[in-house]
Backbone as a ProteinNet text record, in pm:
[ID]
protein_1_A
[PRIMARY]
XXXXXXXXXXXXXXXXXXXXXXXXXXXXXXXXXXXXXXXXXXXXXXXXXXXXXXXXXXXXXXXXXXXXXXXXXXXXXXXXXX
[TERTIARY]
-6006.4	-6020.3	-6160.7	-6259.4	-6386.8	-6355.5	-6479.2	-6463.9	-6543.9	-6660.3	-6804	-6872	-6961.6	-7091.9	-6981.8	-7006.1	-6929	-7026	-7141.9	-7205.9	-7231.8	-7232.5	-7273.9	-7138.5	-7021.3	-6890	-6911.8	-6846.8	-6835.8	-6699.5	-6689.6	-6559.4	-6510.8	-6383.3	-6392.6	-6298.3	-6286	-6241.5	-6097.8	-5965.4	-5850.6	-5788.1	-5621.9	-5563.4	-5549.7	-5538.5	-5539.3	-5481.8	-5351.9	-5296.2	-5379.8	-5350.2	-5367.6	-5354.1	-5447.8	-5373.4	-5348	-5155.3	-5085.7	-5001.1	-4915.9	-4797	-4646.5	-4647.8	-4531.7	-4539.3	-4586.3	-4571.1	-4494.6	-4365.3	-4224.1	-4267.3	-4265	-4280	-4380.5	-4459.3	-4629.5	-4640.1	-4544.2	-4480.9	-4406.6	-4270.2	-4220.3	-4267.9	-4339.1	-4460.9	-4528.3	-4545.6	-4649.6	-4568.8	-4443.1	-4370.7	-4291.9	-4346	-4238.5	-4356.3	-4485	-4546.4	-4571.3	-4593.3	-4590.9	-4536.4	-4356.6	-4246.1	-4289.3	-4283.8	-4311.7	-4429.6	-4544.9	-4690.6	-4740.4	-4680.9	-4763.2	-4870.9	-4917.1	-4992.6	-5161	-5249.1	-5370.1	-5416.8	-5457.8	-5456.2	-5609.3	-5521.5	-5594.9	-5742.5	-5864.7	-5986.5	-5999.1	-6030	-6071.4	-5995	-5965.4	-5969.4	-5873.7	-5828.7	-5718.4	-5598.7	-5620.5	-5493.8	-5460.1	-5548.1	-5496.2	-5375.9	-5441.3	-5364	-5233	-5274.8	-5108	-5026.1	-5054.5	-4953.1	-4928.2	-4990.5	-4945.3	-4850.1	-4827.3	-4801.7	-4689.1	-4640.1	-4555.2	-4391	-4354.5	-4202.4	-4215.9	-4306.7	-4321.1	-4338.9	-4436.6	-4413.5	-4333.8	-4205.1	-4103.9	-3978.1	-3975.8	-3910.8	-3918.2	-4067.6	-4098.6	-4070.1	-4120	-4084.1	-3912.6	-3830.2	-3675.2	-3639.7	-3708.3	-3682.7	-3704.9	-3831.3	-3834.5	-3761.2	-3718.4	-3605	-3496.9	-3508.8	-3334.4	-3377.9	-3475.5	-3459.2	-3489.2	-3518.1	-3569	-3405.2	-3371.4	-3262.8	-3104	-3094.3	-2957.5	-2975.7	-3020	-3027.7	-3016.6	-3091.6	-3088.7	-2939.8	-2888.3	-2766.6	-2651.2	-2653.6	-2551.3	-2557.2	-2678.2	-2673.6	-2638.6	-2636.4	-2581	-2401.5	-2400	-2250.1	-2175.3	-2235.4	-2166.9	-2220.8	-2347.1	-2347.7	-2292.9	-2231.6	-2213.8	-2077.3	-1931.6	-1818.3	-1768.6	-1813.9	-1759.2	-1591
199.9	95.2	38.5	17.7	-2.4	-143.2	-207.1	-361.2	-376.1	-334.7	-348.4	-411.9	-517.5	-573.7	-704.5	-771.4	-931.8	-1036.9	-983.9	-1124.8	-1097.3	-1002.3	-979.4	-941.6	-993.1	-954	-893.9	-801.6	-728.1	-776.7	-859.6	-929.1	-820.5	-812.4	-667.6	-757	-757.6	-809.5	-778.5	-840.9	-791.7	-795.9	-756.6	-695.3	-572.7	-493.3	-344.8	-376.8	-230.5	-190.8	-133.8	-147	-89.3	58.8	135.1	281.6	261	277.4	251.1	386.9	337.5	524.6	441.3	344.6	261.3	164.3	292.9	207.8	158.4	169	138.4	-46	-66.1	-156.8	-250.5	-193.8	-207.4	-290	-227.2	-232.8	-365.2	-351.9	-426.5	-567.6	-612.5	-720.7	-786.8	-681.1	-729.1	-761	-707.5	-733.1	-890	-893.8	-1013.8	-1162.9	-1121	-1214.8	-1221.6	-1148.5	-1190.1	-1218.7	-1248.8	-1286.8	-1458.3	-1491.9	-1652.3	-1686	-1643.2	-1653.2	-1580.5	-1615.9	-1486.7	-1540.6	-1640.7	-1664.5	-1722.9	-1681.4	-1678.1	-1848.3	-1902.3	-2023	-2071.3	-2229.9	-2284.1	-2318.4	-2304.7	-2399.4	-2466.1	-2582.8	-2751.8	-2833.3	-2953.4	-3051.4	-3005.3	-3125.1	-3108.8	-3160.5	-3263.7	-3325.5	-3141.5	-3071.1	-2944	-2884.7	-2863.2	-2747.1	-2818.6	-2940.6	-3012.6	-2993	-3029.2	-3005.7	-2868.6	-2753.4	-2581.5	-2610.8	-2616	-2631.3	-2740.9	-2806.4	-2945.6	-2911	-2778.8	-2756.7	-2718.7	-2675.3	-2629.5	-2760.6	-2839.1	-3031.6	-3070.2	-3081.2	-3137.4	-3079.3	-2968.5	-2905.5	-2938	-2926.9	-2969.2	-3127.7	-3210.6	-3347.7	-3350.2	-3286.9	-3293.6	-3234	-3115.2	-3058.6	-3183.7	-3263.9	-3335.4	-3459.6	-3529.2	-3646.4	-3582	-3467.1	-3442.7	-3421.8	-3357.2	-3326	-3477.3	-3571.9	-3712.1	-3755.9	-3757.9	-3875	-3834.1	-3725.4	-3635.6	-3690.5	-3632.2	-3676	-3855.2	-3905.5	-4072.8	-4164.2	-4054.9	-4049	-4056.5	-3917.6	-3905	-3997.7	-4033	-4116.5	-4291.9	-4319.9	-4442.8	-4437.3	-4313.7	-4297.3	-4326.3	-4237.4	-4175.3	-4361.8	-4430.5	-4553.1	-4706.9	-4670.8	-4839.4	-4766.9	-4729	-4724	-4785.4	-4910	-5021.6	-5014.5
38.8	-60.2	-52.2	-192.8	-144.3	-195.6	-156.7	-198.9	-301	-310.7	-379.4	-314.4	-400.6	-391.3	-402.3	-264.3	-268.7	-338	-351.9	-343	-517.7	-603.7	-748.8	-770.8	-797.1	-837.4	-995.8	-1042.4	-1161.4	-1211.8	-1292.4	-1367.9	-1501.2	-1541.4	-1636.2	-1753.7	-1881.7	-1979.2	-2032.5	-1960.4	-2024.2	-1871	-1893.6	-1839.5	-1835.3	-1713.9	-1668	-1566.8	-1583	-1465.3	-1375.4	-1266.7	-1126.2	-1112	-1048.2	-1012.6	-878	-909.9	-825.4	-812.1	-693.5	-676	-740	-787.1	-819.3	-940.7	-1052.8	-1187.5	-1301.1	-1209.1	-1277.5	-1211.4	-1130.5	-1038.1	-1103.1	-1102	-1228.9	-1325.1	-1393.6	-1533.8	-1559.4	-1432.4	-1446.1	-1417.5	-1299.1	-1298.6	-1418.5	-1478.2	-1597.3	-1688.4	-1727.3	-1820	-1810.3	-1659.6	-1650.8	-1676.3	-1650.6	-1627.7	-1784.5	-1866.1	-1999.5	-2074.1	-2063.4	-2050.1	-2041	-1943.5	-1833.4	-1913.6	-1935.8	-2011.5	-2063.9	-2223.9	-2300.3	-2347.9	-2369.7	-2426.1	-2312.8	-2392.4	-2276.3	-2206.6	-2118.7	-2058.5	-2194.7	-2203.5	-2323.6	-2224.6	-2351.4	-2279.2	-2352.7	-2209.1	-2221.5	-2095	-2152	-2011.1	-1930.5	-1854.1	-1767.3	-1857.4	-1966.8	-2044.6	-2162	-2162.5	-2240.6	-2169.7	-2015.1	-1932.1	-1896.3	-1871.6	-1842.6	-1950.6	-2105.9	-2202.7	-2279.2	-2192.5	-2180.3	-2087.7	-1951.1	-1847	-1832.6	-1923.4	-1949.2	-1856.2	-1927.6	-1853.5	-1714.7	-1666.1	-1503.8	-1491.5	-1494.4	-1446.6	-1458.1	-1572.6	-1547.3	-1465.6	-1464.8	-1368.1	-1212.2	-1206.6	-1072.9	-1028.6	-1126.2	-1132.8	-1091	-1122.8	-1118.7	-1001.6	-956.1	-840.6	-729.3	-747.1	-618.8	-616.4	-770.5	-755.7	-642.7	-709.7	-677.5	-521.7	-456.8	-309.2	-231.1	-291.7	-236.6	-286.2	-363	-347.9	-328.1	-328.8	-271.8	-137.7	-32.8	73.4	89.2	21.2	-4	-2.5	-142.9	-168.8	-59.9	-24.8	96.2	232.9	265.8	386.6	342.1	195.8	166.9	175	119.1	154.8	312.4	369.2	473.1	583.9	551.3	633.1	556.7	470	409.9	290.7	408.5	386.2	359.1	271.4	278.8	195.8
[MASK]
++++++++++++++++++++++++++++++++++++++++++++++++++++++++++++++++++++++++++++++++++

């Protein structure tokens, strides 16, 4: 595997598969990632990429209520039996 020239990187325009020995595998990767994001990342600020990006934030936003206050939850239970 060569690396090239680290310090003058050669950037190439597009997506291209890999020559790989596993291009069912390949395939399927790519198919999935364009699936999840088909569409190319917007330019401009940070208020652009957040409102591309809106359902992964709220998802994530919900993932961590829920891992902060489940636990919260259960130990109000289980100490104030009242």
């Amino acid at each position: 595997m060569e690396l090239g020239n680290l310090s003058q990187p050669v950037y190439s325009q597009g997506l291209e598969a890999p020559g790989s020995s596993t291009p069912g595998l390949v395939g399927m990767v790519h198919g999935f990632l364009q699936l999840v994001q088909p569409n190319a990342l917007p330019v401009g600020g940070c208020l652009v990429l957040m409102v591309y990006e809106l359902g992964f934030l709220v998802c994530m936003t919900i993932g961590l209520l829920f891992i902060i206050l489940v636990p919260l939850v259960g130990c109000c239970f289980c100490c104030c039996r009242c």
